[in-house]
Structure formats: C-alpha cells, structure tokens
Residue frames as qw, qx, qy, qz and C-alpha x, y, z in Angstrom:
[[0.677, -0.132, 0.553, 0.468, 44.34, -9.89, 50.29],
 [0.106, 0.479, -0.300, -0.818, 45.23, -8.49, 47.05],
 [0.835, 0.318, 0.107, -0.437, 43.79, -9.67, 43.86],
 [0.059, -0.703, 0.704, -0.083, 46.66, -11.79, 43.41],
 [0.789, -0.260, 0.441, -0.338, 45.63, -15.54, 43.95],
 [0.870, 0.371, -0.326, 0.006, 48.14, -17.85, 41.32],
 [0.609, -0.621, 0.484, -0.092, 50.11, -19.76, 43.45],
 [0.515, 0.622, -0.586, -0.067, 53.54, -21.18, 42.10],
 [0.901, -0.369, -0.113, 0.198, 54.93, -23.19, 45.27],
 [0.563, 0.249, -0.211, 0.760, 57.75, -21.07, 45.45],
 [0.269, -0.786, -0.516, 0.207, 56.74, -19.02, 48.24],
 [0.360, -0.553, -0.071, 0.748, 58.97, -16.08, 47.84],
 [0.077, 0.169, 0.562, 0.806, 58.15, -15.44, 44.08],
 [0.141, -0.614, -0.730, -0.266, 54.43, -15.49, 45.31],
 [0.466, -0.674, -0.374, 0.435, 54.94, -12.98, 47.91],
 [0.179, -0.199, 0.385, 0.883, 57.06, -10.90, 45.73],
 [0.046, 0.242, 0.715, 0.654, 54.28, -10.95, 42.97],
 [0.274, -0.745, -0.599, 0.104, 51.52, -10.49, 45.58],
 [0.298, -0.641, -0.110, 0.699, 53.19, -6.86, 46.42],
 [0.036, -0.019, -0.535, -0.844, 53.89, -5.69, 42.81],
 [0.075, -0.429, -0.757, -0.487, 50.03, -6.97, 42.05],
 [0.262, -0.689, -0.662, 0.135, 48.99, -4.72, 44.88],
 [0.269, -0.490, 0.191, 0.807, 51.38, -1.55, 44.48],
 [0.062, 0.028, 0.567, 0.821, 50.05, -1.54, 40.74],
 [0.036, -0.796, -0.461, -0.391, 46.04, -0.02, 41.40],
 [0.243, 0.829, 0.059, 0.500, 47.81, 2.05, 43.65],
 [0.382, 0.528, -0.520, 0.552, 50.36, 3.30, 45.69],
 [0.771, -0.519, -0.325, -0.175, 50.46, 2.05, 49.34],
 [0.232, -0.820, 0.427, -0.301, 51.93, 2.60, 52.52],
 [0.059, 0.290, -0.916, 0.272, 53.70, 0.05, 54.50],
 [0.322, 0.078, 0.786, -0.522, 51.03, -1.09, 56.68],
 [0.568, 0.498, -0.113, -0.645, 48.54, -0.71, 53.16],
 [0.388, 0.589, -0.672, -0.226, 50.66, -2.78, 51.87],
 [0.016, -0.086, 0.991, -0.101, 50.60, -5.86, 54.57],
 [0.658, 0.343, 0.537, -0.402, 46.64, -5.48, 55.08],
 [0.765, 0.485, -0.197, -0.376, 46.20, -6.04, 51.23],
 [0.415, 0.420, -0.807, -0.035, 48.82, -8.81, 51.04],
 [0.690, -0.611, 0.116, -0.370, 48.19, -10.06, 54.48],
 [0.847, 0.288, -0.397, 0.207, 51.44, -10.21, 54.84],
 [0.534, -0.731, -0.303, 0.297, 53.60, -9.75, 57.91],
 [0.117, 0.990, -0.036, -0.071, 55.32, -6.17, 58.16],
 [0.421, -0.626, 0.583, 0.300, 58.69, -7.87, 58.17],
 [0.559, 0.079, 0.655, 0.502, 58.74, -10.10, 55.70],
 [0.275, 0.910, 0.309, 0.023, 56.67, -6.96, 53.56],
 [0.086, 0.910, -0.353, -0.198, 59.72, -4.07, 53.68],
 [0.466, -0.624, 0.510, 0.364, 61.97, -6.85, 53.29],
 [0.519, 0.441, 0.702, 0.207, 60.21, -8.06, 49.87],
 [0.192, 0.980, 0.054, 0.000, 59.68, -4.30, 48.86],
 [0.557, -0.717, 0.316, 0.275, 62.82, -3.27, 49.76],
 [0.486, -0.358, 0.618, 0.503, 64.48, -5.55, 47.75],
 [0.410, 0.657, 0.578, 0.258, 62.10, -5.21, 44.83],
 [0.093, 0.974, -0.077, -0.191, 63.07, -1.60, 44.87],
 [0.122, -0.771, 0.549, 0.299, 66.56, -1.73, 44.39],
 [0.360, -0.095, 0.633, 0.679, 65.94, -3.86, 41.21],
 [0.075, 0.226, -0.113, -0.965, 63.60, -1.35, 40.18],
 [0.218, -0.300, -0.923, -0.100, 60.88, -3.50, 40.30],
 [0.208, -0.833, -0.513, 0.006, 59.05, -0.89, 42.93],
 [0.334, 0.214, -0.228, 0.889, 60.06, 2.43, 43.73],
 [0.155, -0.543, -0.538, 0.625, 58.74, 5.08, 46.42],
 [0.257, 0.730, 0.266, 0.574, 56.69, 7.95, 45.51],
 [0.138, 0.549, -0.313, 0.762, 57.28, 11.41, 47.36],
 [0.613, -0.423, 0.180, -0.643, 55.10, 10.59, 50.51],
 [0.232, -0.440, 0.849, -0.178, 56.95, 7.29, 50.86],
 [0.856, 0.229, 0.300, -0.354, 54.18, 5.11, 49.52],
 [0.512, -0.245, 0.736, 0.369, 55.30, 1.94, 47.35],
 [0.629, 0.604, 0.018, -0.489, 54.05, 2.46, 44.13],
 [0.810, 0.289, 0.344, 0.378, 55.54, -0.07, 40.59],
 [0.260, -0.748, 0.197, 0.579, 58.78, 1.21, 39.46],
 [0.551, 0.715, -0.218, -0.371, 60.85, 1.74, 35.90],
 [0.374, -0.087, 0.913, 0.137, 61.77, -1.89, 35.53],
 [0.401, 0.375, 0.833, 0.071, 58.44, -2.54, 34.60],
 [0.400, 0.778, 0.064, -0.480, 57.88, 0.72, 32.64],
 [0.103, 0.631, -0.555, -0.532, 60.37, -0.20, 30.23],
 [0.114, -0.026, 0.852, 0.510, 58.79, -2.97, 28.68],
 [0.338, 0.406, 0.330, -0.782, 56.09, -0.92, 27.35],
 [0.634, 0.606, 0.464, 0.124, 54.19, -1.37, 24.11],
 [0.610, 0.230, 0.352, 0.672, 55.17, -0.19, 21.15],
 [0.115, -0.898, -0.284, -0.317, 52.75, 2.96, 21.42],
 [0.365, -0.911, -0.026, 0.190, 54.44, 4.18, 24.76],
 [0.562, -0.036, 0.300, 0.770, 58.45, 2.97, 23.44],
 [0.284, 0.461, 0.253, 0.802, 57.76, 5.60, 20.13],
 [0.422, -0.874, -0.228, -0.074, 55.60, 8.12, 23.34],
 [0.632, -0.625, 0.140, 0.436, 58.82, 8.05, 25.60],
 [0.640, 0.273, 0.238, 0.677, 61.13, 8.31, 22.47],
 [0.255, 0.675, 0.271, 0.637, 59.50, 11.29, 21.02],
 [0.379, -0.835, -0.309, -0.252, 58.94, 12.91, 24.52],
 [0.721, -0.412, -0.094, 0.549, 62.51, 12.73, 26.22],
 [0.304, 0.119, 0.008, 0.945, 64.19, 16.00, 23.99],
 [0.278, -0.690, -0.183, -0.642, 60.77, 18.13, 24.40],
 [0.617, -0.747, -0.071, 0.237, 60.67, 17.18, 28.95],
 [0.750, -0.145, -0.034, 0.645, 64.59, 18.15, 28.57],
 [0.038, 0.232, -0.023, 0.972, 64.52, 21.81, 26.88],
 [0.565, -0.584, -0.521, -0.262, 61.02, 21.94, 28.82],
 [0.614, -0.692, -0.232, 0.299, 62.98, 21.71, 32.18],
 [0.442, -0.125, 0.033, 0.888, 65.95, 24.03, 30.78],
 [0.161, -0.536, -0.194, -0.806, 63.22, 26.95, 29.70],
 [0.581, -0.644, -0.406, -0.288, 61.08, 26.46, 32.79],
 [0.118, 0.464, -0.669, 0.569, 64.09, 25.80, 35.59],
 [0.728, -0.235, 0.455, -0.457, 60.88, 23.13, 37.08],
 [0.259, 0.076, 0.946, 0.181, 60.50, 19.34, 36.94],
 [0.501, 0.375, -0.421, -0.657, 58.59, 17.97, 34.07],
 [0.504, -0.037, 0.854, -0.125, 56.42, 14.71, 34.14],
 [0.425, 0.219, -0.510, -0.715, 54.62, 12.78, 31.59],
 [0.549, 0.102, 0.722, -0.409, 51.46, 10.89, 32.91],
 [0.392, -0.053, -0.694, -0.602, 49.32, 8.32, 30.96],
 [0.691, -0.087, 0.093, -0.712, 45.60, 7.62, 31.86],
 [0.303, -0.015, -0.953, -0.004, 45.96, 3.47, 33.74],
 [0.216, -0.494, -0.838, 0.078, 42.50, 2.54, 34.69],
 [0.373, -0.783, -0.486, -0.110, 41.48, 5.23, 37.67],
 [0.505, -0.710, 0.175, 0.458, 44.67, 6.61, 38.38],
 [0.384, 0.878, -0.282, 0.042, 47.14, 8.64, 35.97],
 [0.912, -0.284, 0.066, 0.289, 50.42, 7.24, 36.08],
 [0.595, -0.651, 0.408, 0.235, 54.26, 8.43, 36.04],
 [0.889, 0.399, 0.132, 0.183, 55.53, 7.10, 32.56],
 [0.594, 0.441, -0.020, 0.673, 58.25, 9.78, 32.22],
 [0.374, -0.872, -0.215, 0.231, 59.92, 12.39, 34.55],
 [0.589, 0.462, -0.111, 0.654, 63.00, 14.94, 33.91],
 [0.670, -0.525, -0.198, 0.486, 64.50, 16.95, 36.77],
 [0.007, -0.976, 0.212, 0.039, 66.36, 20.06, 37.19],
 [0.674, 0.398, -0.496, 0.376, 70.03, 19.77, 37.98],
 [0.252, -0.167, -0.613, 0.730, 69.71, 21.70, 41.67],
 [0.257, -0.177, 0.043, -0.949, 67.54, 23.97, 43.16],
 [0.434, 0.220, 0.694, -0.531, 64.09, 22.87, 45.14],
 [0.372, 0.217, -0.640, -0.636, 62.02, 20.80, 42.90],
 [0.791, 0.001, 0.410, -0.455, 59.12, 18.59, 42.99],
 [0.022, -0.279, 0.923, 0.266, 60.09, 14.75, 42.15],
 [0.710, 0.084, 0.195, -0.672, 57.78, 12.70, 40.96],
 [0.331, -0.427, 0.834, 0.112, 59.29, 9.30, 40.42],
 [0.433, 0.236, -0.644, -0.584, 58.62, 6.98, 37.52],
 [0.391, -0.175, -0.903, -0.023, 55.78, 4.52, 38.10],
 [0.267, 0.146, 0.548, -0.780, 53.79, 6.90, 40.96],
 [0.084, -0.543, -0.770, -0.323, 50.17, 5.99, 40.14],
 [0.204, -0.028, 0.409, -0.889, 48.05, 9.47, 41.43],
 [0.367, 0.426, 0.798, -0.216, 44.69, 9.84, 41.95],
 [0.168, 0.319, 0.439, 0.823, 42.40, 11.66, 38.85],
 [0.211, -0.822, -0.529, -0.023, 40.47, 13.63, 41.54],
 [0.241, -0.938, 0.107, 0.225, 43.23, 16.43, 42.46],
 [0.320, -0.404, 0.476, 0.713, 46.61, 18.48, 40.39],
 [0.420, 0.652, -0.020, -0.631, 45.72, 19.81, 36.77],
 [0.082, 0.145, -0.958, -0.232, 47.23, 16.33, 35.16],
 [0.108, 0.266, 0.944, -0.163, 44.10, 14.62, 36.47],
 [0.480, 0.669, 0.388, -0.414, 41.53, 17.57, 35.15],
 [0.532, 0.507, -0.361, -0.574, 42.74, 17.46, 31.90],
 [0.073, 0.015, 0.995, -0.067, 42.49, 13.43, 32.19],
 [0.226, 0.560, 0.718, -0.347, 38.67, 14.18, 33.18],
 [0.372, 0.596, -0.030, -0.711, 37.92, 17.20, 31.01],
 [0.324, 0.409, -0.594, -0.612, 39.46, 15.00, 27.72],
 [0.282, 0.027, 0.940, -0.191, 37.38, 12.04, 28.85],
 [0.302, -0.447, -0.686, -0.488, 33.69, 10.48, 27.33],
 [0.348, -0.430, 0.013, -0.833, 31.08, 12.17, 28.72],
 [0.832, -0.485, -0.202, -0.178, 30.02, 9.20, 31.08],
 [0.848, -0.094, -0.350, 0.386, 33.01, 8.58, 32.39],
 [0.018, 0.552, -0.132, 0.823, 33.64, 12.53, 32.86],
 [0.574, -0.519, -0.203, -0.600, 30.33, 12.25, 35.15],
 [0.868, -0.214, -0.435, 0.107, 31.82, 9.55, 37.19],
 [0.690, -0.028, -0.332, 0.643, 35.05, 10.75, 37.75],
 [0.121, -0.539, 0.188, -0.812, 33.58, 14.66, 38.88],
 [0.792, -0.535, -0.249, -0.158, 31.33, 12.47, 41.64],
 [0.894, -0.109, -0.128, 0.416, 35.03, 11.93, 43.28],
 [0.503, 0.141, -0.055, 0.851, 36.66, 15.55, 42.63],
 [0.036, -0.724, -0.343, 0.597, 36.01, 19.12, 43.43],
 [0.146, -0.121, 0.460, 0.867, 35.96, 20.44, 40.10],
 [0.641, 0.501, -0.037, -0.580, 32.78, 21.91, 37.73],
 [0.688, 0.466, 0.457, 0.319, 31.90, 20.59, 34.60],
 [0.197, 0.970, 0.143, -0.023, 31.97, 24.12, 33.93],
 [0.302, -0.813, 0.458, 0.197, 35.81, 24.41, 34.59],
 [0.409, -0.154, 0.741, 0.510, 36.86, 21.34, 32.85],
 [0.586, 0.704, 0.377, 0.135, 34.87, 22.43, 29.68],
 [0.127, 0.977, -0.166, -0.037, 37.34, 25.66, 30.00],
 [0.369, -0.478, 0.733, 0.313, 40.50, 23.44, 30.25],
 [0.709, 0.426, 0.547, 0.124, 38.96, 21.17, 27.33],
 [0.527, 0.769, 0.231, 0.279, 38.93, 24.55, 25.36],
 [0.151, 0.911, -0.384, 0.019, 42.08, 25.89, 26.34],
 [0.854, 0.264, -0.373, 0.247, 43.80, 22.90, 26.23],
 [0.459, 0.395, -0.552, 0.573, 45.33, 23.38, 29.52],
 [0.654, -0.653, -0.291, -0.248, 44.84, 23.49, 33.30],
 [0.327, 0.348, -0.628, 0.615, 46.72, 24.23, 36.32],
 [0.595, -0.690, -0.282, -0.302, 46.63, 24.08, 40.30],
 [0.171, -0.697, 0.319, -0.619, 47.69, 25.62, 43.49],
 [0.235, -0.266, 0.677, -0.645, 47.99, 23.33, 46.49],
 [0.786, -0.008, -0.070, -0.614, 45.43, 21.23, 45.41],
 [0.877, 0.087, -0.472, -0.030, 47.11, 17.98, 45.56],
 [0.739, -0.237, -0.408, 0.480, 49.78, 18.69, 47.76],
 [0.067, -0.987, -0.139, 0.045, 50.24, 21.99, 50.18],
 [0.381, -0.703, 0.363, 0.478, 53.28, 24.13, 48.61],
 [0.425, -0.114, 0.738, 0.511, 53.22, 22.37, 45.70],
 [0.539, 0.612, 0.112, -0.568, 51.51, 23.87, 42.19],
 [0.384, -0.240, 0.719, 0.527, 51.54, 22.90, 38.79],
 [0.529, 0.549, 0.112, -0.638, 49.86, 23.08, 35.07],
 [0.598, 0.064, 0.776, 0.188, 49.07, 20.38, 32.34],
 [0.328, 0.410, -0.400, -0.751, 48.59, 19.99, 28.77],
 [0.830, 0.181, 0.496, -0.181, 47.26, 17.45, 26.84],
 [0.123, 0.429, -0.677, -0.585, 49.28, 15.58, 24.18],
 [0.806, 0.278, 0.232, -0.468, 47.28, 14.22, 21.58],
 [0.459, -0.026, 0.729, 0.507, 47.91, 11.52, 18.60],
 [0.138, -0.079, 0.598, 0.785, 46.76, 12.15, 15.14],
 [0.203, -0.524, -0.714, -0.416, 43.15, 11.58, 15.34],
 [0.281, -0.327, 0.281, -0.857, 43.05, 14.08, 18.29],
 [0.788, -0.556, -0.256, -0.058, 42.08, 11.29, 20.96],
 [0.543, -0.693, 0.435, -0.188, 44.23, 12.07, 24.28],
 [0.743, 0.277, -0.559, 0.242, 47.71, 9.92, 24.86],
 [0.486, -0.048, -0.440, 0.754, 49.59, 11.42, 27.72],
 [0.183, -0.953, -0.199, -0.134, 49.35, 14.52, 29.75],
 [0.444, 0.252, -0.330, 0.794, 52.98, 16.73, 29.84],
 [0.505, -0.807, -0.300, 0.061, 53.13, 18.43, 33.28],
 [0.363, 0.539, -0.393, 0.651, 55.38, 21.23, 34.49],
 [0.722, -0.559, -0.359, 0.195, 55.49, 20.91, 38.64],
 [0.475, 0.222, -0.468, 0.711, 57.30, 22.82, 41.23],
 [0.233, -0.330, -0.565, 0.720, 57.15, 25.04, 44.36],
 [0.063, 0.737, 0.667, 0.092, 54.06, 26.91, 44.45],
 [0.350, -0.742, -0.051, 0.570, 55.86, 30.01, 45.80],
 [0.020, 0.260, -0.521, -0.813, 57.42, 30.55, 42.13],
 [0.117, 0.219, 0.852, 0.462, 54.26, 29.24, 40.27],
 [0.010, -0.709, -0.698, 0.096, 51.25, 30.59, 41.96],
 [0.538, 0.162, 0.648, -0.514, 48.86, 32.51, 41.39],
 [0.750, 0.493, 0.145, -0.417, 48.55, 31.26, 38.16],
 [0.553, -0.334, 0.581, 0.495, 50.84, 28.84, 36.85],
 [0.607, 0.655, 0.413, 0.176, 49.35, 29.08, 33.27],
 [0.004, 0.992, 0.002, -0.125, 50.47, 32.97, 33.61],
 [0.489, -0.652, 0.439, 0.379, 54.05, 31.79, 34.47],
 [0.067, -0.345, 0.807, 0.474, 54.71, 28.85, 31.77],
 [0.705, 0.417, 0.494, -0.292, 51.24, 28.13, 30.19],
 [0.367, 0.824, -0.190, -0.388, 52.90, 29.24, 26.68],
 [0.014, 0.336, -0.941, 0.036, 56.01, 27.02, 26.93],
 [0.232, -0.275, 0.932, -0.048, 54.45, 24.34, 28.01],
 [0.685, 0.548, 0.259, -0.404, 51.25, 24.59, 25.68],
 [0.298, 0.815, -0.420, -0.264, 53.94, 24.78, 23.11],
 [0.128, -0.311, 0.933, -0.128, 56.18, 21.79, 24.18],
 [0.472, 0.084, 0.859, -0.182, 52.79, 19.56, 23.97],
 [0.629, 0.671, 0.057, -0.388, 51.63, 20.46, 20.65],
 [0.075, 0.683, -0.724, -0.056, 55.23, 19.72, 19.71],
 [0.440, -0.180, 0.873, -0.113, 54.87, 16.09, 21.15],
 [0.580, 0.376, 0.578, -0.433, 51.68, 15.73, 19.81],
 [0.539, 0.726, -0.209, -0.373, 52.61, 16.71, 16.23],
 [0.069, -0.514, 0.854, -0.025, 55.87, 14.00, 16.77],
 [0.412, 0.116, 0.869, -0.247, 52.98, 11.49, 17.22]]
C-alpha cells in the first residue's frame, strides 16, 4: 500500500488521494500503481485517468503516471517568483537552440519537472510538467549531485555511474551533459541556476535527439545555455 493511510469515508476521494500520494515519490506504471495502492487495475486507470484530465496527474514519456500541473501551480512563493522569472529565458532558450527546454527542482530523491517549453514542430524530447526522474542518470541529475553536501553527494554516487572526479568538473564548469544515458537516442546538457547566496535552486536543461546533440552537447549549446542560467540566476 502506499503511504497514504487517512481515511475520510468517502471512498472515492480516498482512492483518488491514495494514487496522487503514490505517483508523488515517483512515477509509476499501471500495474506499479495498483501494487502500491492495492488497488484493482480497473478501478486504478479509471481514477488516474480521470485525475489526468483535471490535471491532477499527467503521463511522463514512457507512459508512467507521475503528479501533474494542477498541483504545480500552487507552489510557494519561492517557485511562483522561479517560474515567473524563468518562462522568457526557457522561451528565447528554445528559439536559439530549436530543442525543448526543462526546468527541474531537487524533491527529496528525485528531480522534478517544474517547468517545460517546447519547440513548435520538428522531433523533440517532451518532458511533461510534474515527471519526477531519477538523480542517478541525464546531466540534470549530475549537476543535482555535483551541487550537493558532501554526504549526501556520497550517497547519491553509491546509486549512479558517475566519479566524484567528473562531478567535481561539472561543479567547476558549472555544467554537464549526456549521451544516451538516461534514455537511448536521447542527449542533453544542464546548468545550474543559483539564488543570491550561490546555494542551487533549479537546474535549466536543454534536451533533444541525440543525433543533433552528440558528441558533446556542451560543444553544441553549452554557451547559450550556460548563458540563459546565469541570466535566471541573476533574476533571482
């Protein structure tokens, strides 16, 4: 069962809440989705389902349920003036670059989704608002670990395939990319936006088809999109 266990007597609100309270540590298939609820698989898609489509859950790219941008939008005050400042920099971001453009923040053990911007056409990696990844694979999740406290670094390398020795070199270039590393075809390279006292907020991400990024996305749009998070970061 999930961790879930306040029980209203309304049986459909509880069920409903049970799914959200399991979809939020992290994204879950169908069948993920009834063993942690132990609900049945019907009355599960039809509870998801309809929680999606009032944005209550939404799907990430691999079909998993994950918490959608209902509940992003009643953020604190920190992310509101985060999202504000962060919507015109993802926008000329995706018109210089011609990729998608996410903005992840660091929830518990997993990076989350907070902000996404799109081409207009062309092949493009989506990454819907509210995905929760993991912070063991993509170059969002090693500059997560590299800009971490040193214990908590240690933890989270037990879990990834990265050096220390690498994320000390994203630490000091403030940036990090990867090749296939999360998904195959798919590349991408992160920044880190800071706040005023130069503690980590977000990570800005540029994403797309590895075929135009690789072998080095940094090479492609490390400049831009170093730029574009110093920008945020200076907004904050």
């Amino acid at each position: 069962m999930g961790q879930y266990s306040a029980v209203s007597g309304i049986q459909v609100i509880d069920r409903a809440v049970m799914i959200v309270d399991a979809v939020a540590v992290a994204p879950l298939t169908l069948n993920e989705l009834c063993e942690s609820t132990g609900l049945p698989r019907a009355t599960t898609h039809r509870l998801a389902t309809a929680l999606e489509a009032h944005r209550i859950l939404s799907r990430t790219g691999d079909g998993r349920w994950t918490t959608g941008s209902w509940l992003a939008s009643f953020a604190s005050p920190e992310r509101s003036r985060l999202l504000d400042a962060a919507q015109s920099v993802m926008i000329e971001l995706v018109a210089t670059t011609g990729e998608s453009v996410q903005l992840y923040q660091l929830t518990g053990t997993t990076r989350t989704c907070v902000a996404a911007e799109e081409p207009a056409t062309g092949l493009h990696n989506t990454v819907p608002v509210g995905s929760q990844l993991p912070l063991s694979q993509g170059s969002a999740a090693k500059v997560f670990v590299a800009f971490s406290p040193e214990d908590a670094r240690r933890r989270l390398l037990d879990d990834a395939h990265w050096s220390a020795e690498e994320l000390t070199r994203v630490r000091a270039a403030g940036l990090a990319e990867s090749v296939a590393e999360r998904e195959v075809g798919l590349a991408s390279l992160s920044a880190p936006v800071l706040d005023h006292e130069g503690e980590l907020v977000a990570v800005l991400s540029v994403s797309g088809p590895a075929e135009r990024l690789k072998p080095a996305p940094a090479n492609v749009w490390g400049a831009e999109l170093g730029a574009a998070a110093r920008a945020l970061s200076e907004q904050l």
